[in-house]
LUMVOLO-267007 format. One record per residue (C-alpha): x, y, z; residue in one letter; residue number from 0. Coordinates in Angstrom, 3 decimals. Example, Ala and Ser with C-alpha at 12.3 -4.5 7.8 and 13.67 -1.06 7.14 Angstrom:
2
+----------+----------+----------+----+-----+
:       c1 :       c2 :       c3 : aa :   i :
+----------+----------+----------+----+-----+
:   12.300 :   -4.500 :    7.800 :  A :   0 :
:   13.670 :   -1.060 :    7.140 :  S :   1 :
+----------+----------+----------+----+-----+
END
This chain:
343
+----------+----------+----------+----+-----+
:       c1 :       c2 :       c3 : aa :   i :
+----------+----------+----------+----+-----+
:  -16.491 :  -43.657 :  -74.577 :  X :   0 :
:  -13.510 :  -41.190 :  -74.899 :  X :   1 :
:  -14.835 :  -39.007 :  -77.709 :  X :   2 :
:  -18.449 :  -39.147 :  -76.415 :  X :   3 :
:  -17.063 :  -37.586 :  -72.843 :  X :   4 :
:  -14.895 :  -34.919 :  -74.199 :  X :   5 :
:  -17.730 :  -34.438 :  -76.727 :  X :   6 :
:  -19.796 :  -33.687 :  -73.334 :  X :   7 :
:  -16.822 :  -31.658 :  -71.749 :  X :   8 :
:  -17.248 :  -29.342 :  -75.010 :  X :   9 :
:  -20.976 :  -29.364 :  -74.710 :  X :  10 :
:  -20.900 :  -28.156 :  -71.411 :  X :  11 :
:  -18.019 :  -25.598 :  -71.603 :  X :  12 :
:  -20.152 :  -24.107 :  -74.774 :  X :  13 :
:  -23.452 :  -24.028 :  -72.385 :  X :  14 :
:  -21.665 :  -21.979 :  -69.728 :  X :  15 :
:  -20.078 :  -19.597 :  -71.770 :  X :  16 :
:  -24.045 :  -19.124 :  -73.009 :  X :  17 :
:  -24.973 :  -18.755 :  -70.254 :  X :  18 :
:  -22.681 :  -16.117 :  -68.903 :  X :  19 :
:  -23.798 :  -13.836 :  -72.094 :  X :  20 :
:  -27.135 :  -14.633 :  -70.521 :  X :  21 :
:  -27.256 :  -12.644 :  -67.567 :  X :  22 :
:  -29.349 :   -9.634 :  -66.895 :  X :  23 :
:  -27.846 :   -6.103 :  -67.886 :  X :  24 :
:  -26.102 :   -4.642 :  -65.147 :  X :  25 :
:  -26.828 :   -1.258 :  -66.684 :  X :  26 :
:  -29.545 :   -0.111 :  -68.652 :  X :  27 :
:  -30.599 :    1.274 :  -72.013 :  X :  28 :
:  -32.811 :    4.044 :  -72.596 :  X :  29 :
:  -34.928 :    5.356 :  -76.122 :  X :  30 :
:  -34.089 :    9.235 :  -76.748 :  X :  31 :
:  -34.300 :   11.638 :  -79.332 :  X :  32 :
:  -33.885 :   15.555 :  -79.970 :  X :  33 :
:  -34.276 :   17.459 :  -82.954 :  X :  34 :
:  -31.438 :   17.776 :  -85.181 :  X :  35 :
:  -30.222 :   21.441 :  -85.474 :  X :  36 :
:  -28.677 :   20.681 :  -88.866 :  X :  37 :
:  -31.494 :   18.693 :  -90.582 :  X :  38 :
:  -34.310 :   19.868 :  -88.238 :  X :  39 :
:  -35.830 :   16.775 :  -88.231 :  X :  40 :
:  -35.981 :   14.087 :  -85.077 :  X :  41 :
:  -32.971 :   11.964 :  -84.531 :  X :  42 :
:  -33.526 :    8.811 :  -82.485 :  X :  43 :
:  -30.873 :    6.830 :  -81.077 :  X :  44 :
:  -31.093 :    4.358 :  -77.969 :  X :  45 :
:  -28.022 :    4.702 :  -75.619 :  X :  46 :
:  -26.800 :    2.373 :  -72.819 :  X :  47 :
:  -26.294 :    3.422 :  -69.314 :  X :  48 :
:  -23.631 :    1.435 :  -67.266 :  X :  49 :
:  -23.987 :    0.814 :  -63.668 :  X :  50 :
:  -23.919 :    3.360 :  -60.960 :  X :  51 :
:  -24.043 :    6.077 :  -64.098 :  X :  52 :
:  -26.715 :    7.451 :  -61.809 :  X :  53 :
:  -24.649 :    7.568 :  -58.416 :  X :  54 :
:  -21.452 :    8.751 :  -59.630 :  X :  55 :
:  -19.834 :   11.922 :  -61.441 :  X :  56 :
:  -17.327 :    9.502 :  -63.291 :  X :  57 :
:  -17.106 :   10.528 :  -67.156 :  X :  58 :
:  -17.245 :    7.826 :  -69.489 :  X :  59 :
:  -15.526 :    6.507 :  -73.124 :  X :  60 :
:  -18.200 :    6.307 :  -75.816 :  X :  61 :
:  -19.073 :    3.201 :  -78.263 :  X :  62 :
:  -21.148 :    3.681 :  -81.430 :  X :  63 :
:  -22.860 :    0.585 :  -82.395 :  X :  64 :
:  -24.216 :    1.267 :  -86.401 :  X :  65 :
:  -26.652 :   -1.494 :  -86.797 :  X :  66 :
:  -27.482 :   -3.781 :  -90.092 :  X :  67 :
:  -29.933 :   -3.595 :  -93.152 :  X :  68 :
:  -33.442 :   -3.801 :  -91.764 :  X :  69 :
:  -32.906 :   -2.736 :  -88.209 :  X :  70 :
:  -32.893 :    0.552 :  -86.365 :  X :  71 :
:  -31.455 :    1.951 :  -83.061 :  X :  72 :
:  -33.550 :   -0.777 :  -80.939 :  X :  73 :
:  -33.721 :   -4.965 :  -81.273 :  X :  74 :
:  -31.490 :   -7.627 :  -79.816 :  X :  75 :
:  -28.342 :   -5.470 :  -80.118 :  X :  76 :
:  -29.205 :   -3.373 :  -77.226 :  X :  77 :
:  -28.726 :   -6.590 :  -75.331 :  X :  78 :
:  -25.859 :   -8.471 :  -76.796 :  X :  79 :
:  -23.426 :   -5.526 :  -77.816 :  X :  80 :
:  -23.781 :   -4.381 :  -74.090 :  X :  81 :
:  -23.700 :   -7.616 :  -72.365 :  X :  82 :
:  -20.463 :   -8.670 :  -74.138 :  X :  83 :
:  -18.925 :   -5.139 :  -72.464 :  X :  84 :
:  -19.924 :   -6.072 :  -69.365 :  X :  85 :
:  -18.924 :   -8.917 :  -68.918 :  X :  86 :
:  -15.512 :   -7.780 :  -70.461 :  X :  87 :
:  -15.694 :   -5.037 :  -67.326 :  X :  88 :
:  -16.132 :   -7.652 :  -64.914 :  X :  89 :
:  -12.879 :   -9.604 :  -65.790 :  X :  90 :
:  -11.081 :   -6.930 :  -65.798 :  X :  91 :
:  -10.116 :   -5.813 :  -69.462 :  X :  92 :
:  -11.938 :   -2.552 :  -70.132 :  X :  93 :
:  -13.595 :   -0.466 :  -67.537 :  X :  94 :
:  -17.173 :    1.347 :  -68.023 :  X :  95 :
:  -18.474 :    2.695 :  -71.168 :  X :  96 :
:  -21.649 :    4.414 :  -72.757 :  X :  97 :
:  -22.947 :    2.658 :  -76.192 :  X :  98 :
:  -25.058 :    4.685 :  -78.034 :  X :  99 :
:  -27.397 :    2.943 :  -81.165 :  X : 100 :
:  -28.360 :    5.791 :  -83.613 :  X : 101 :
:  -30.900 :    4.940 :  -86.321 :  X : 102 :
:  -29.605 :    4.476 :  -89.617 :  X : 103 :
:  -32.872 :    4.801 :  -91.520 :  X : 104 :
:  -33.305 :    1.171 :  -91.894 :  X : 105 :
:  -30.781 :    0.710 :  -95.312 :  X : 106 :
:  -29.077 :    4.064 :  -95.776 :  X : 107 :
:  -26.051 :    2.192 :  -95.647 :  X : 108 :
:  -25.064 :    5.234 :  -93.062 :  X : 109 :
:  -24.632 :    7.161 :  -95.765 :  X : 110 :
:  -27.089 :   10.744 :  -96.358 :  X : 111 :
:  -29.539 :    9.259 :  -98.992 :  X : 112 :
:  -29.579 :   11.752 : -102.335 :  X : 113 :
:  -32.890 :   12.628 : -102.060 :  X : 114 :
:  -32.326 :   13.742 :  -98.189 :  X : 115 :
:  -34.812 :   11.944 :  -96.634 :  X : 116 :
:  -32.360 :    9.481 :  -95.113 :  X : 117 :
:  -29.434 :   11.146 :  -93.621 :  X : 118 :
:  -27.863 :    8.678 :  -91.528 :  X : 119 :
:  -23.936 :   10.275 :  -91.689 :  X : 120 :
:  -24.890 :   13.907 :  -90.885 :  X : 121 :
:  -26.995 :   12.570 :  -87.753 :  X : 122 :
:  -24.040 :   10.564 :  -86.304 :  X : 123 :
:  -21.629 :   13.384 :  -87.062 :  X : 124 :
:  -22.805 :   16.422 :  -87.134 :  X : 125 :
:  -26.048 :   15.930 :  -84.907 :  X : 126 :
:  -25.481 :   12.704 :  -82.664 :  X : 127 :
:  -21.994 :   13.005 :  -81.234 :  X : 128 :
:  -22.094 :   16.639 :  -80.071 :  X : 129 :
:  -25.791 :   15.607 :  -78.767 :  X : 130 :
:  -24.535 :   12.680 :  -76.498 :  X : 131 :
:  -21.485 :   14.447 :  -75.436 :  X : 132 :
:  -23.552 :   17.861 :  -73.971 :  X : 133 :
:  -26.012 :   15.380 :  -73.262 :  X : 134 :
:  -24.028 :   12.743 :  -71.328 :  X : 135 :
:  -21.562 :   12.093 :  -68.720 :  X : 136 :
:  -18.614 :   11.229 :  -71.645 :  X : 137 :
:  -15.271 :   11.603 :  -72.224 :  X : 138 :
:  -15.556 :   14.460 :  -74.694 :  X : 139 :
:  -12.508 :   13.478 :  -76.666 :  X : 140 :
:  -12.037 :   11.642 :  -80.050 :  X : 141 :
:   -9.380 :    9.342 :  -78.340 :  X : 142 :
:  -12.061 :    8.196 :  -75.742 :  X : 143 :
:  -15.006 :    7.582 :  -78.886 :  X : 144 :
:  -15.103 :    4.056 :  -80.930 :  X : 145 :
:  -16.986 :    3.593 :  -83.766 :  X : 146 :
:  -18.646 :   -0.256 :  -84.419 :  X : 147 :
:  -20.978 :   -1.912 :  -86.717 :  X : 148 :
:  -22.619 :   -4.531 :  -87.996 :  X : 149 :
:  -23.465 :   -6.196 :  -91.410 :  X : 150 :
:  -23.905 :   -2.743 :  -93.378 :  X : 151 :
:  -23.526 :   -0.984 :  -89.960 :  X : 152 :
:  -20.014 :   -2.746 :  -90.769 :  X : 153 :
:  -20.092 :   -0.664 :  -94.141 :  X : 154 :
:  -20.781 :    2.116 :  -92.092 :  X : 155 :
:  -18.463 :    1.927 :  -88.909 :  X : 156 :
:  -15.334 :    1.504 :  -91.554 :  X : 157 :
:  -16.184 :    4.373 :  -94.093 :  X : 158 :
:  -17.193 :    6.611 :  -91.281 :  X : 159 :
:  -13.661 :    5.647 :  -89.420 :  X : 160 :
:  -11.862 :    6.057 :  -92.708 :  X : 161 :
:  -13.649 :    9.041 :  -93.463 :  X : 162 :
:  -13.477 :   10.872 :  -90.155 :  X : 163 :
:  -10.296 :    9.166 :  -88.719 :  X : 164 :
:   -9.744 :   12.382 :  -86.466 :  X : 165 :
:  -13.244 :   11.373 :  -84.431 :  X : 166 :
:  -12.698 :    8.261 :  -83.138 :  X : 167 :
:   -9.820 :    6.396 :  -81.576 :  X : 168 :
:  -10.359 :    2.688 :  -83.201 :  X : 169 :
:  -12.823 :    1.128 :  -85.163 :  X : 170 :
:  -14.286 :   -2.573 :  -85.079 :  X : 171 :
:  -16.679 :   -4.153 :  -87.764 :  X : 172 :
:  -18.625 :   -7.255 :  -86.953 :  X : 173 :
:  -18.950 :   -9.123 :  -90.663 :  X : 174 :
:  -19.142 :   -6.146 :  -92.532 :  X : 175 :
:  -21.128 :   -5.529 :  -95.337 :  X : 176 :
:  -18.498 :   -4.083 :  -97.487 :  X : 177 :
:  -19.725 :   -3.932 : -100.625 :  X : 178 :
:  -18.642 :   -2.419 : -103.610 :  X : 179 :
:  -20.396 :   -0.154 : -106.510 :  X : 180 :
:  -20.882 :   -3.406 : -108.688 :  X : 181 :
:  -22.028 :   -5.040 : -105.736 :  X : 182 :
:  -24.283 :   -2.727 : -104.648 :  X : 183 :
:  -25.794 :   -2.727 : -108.016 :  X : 184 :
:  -26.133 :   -6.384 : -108.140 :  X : 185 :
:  -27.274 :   -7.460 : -104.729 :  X : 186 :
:  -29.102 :   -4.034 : -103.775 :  X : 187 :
:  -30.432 :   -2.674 : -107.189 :  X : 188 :
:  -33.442 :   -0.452 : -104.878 :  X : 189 :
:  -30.811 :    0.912 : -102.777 :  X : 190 :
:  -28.572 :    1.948 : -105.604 :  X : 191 :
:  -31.395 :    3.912 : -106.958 :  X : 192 :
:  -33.233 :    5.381 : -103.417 :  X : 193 :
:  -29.879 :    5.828 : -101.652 :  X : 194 :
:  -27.233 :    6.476 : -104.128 :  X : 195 :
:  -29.380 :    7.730 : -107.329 :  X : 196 :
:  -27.699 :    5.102 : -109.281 :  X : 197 :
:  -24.504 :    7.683 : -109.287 :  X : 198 :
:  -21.384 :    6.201 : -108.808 :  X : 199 :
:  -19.661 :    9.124 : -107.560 :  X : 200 :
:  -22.076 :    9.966 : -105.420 :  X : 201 :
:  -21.512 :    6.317 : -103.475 :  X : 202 :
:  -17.932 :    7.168 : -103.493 :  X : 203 :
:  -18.703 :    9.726 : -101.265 :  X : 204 :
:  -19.181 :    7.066 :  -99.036 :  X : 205 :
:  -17.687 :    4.498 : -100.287 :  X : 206 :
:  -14.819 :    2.847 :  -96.997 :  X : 207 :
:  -12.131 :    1.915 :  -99.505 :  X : 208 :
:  -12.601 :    5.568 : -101.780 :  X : 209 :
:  -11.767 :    7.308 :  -97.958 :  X : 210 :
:   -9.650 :    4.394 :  -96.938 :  X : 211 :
:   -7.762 :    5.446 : -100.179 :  X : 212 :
:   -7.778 :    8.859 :  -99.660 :  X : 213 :
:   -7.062 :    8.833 :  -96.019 :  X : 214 :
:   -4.008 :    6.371 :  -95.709 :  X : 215 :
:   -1.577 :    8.344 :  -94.476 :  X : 216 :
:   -3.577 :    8.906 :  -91.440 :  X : 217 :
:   -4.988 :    5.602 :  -91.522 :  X : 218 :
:   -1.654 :    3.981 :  -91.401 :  X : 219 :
:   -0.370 :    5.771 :  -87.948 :  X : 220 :
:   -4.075 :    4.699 :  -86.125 :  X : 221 :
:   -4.722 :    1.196 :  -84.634 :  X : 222 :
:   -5.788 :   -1.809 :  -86.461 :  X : 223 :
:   -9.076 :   -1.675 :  -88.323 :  X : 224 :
:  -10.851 :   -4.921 :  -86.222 :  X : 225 :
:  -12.800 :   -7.345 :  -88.512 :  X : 226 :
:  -14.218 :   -9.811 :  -86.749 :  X : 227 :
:  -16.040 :  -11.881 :  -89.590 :  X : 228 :
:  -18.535 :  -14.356 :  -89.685 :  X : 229 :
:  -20.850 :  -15.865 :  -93.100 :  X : 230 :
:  -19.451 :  -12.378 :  -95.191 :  X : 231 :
:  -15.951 :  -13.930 :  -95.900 :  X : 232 :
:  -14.988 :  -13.175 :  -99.050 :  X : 233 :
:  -15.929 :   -9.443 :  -99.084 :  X : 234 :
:  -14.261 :   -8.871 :  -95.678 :  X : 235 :
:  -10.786 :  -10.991 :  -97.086 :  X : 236 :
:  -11.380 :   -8.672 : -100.398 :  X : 237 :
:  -11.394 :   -5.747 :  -97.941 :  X : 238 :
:   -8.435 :   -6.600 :  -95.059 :  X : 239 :
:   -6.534 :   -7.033 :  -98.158 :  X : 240 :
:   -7.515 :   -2.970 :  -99.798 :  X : 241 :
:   -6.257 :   -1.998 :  -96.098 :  X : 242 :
:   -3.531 :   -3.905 :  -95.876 :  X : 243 :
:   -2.179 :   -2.966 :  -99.560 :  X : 244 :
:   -2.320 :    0.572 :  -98.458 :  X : 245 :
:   -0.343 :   -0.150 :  -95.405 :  X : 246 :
:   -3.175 :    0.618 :  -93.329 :  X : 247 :
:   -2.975 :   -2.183 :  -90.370 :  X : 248 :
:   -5.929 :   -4.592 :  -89.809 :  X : 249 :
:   -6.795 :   -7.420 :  -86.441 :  X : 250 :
:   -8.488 :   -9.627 :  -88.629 :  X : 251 :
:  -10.403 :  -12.757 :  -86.769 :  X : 252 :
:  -12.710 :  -15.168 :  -88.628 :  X : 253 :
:  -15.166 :  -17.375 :  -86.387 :  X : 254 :
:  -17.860 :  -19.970 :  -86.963 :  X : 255 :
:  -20.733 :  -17.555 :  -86.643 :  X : 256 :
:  -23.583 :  -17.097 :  -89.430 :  X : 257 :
:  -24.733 :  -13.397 :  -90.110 :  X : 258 :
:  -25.325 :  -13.188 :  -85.965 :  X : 259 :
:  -24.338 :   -9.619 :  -84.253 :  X : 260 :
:  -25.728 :  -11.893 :  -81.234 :  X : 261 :
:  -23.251 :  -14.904 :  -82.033 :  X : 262 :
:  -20.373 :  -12.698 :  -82.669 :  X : 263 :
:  -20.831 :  -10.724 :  -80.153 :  X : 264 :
:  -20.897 :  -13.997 :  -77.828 :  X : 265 :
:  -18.061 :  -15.528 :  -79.534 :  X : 266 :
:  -15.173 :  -12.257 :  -80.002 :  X : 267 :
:  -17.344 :   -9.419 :  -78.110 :  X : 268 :
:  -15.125 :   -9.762 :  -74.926 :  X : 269 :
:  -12.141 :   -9.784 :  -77.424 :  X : 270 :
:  -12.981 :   -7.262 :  -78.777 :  X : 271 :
:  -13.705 :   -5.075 :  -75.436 :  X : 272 :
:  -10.082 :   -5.886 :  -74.874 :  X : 273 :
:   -8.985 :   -4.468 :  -78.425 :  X : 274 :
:  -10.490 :   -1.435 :  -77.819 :  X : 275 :
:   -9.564 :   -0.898 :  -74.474 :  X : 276 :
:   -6.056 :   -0.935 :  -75.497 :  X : 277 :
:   -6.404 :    1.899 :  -78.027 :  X : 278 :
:   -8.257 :    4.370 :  -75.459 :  X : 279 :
:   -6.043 :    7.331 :  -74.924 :  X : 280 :
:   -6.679 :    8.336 :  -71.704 :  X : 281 :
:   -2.941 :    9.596 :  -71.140 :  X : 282 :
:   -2.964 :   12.957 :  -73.378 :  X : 283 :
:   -7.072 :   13.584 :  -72.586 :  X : 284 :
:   -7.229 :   17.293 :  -73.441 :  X : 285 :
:  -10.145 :   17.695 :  -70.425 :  X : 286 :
:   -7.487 :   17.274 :  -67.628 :  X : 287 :
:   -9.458 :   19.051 :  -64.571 :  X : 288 :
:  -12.239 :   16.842 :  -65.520 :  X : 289 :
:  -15.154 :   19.440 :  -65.737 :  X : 290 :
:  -16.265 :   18.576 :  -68.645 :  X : 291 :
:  -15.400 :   21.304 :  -70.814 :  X : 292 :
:  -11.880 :   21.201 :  -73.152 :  X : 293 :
:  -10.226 :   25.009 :  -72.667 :  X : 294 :
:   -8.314 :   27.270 :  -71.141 :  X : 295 :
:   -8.766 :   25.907 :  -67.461 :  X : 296 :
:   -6.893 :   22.807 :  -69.036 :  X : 297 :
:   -4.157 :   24.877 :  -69.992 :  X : 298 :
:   -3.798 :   25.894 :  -66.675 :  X : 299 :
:   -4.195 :   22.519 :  -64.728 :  X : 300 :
:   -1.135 :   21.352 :  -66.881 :  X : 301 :
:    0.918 :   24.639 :  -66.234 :  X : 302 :
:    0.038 :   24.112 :  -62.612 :  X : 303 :
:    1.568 :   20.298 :  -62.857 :  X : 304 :
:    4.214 :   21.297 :  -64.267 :  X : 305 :
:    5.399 :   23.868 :  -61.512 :  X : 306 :
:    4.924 :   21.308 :  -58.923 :  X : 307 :
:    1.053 :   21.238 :  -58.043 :  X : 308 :
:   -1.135 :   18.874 :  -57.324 :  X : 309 :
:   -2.619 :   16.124 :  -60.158 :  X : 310 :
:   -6.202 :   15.580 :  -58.204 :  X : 311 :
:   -7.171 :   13.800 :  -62.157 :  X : 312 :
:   -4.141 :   11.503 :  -61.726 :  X : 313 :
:   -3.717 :   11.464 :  -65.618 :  X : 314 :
:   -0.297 :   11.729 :  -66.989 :  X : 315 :
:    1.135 :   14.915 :  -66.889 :  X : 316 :
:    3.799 :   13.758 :  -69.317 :  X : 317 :
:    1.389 :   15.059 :  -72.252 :  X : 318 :
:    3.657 :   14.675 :  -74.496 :  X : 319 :
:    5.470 :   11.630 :  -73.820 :  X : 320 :
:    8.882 :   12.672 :  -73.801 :  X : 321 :
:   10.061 :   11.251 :  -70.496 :  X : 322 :
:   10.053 :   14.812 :  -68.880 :  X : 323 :
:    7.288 :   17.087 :  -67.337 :  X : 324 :
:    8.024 :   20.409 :  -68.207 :  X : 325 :
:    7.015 :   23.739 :  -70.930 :  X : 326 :
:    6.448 :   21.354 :  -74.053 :  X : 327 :
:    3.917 :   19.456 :  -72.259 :  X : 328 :
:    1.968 :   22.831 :  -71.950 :  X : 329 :
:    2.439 :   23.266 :  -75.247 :  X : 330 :
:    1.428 :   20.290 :  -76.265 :  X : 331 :
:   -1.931 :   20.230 :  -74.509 :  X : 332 :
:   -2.989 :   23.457 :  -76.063 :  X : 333 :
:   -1.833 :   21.959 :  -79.493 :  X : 334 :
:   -4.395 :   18.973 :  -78.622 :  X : 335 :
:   -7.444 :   21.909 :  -77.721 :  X : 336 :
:   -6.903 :   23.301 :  -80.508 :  X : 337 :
:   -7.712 :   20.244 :  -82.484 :  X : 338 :
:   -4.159 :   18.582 :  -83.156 :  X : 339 :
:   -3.496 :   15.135 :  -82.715 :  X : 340 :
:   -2.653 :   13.321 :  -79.757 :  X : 341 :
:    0.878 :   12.734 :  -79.100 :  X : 342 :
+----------+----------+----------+----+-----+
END
């Protein structure tokens, strides 16, 4: 009788922690779309909307979901991805945050087809981010922006982190499709052709380990690349060990999951709401008066903190970490306007 009741304890444990990831959406998620002003073509992307957006003036961090072969910037994600951030939120281990899904053509592999008629990577970064962030109540500020993905969204959210480490604080990948030239050509013959014009150096150009490789010094000093992994195990052990090799740190977590954004999202999401939160950095934001612009009224709400005045943000006006509040904290938040790094 033993193994039959803990059998049932398991059971029932398993059916409430369902049933939690079952609730309604607190906040909401809305279609959009504007016309690129680099392509000049329509960019669609779906974007969540957390609770009270509507009722406050509070200025949010931003999550990029990149979604897998076959989908597009709607489907079950919407539901699951934000869910497993909510619920995060409401025990206690991240607070609110935007989630935008951009469209990555269906199987672009977010990368900007050859023949142009897919550009997934120059509408997240050149069109999308500067869209949501004049568009949107966010955080303007690389160390307040994640990147995420599944399945070749996966593929996506690493290269694109690896390839444009100074955008985004941290990066997660949900069984990544991280395939390979020779895998590519084996398992995705069509796409090698329509995508990559069956050019090899062409897919390097967005290729995660070619920027991984190239990028590694950067790489190295940023938080862990998180690989939570699911039915893809052998290309995602093939990859944590590239990163690792390079000295580039990885939180790698296998589960049970199949090929399931919805199961791994259900299974590590909250986990993974937790990683991220802990590699937001909110202490050196460069928009410290909060009024949504980054410039030279920053400058002057730090040199005003410094002689003594008021902090109405309440963000750390040690901007530079050095124990003291004083003229190289000035100098330091100018350095960050300007584009440098955060201290």
């Amino acid at each position: 009788m033993r193994p039959l009741i803990l059998a049932l304890v398991v059971l029932m444990q398993a059916l409430a922690a369902l049933d939690s990831h079952a609730q309604p959406l607190r906040g909401r998620v809305e279609q959009r779309s504007f016309v690129g002003p680099v392509t000049g073509r329509t960019v669609n992307f779906n974007v969540y909307l957390p609770e009270g957006y509507d009722t406050s003036t509070e200025r949010y961090p931003v999550v990029y979901h990149l979604h897998g072969i076959g989908g597009n910037q709607g489907g079950q994600q919407n539901t699951s991805v934000p869910r497993a951030f909510e619920a995060a939120h409401a025990e206690g281990l991240i607070g609110k945050v935007i989630i935008v899904f951009p469209n990555g053509y269906t199987d672009a592999f977010w990368s900007d087809s050859i023949g142009g008629d897919k550009p997934a990577e120059t509408d997240l970064v050149l069109q999308l981010i500067p869209h949501v962030d004049a568009s949107f109540r966010t955080i303007a500020y690389p160390g307040q922006r994640i990147i995420q993905g599944f399945s070749m969204g996966g593929f996506g959210a690493t290269k694109t982190y690896a390839k444009f480490p100074e955008l985004f604080a941290a990066c997660v990948e949900y069984d990544g499709a991280i395939v390979t030239w020779q895998t590519m050509l084996q398992s995705h013959p069509d796409l090698a052709l329509g995508i990559f014009g069956n050019d090899e150096t062409y897919f390097d150009q967005f290729s995660p380990r070619r920027w991984s490789t190239d990028h590694a010094p950067v790489l190295r000093d940023m938080p862990p690349v998180r690989m939570v992994v699911g039915a893809l195990v052998g290309g995602n052990r093939q990859f944590r060990d590239y990163l690792l090799a390079r000295g580039i740190p990885v939180d790698y977590s296998e589960t049970a999951c199949s090929h399931s954004i919805d199961c791994l999202m259900t299974t590590s999401g909250v986990q993974s709401a937790a990683f991220i939160a802990s590699h937001l950095r909110l202490a050196c934001e460069p928009d410290r008066n909060r009024d949504g612009n980054i410039d030279q009224d920053d400058v002057e709400y730090v040199r005003n903190t410094v002689a003594g005045g008021e902090n109405p943000g309440g963000l750390d006006p040690d901007v530079n970490r050095d124990g003291s509040v004083d003229q190289d904290d000035i100098a330091a938040i100018i350095h960050i306007i300007a584009g440098g790094p955060c201290p």
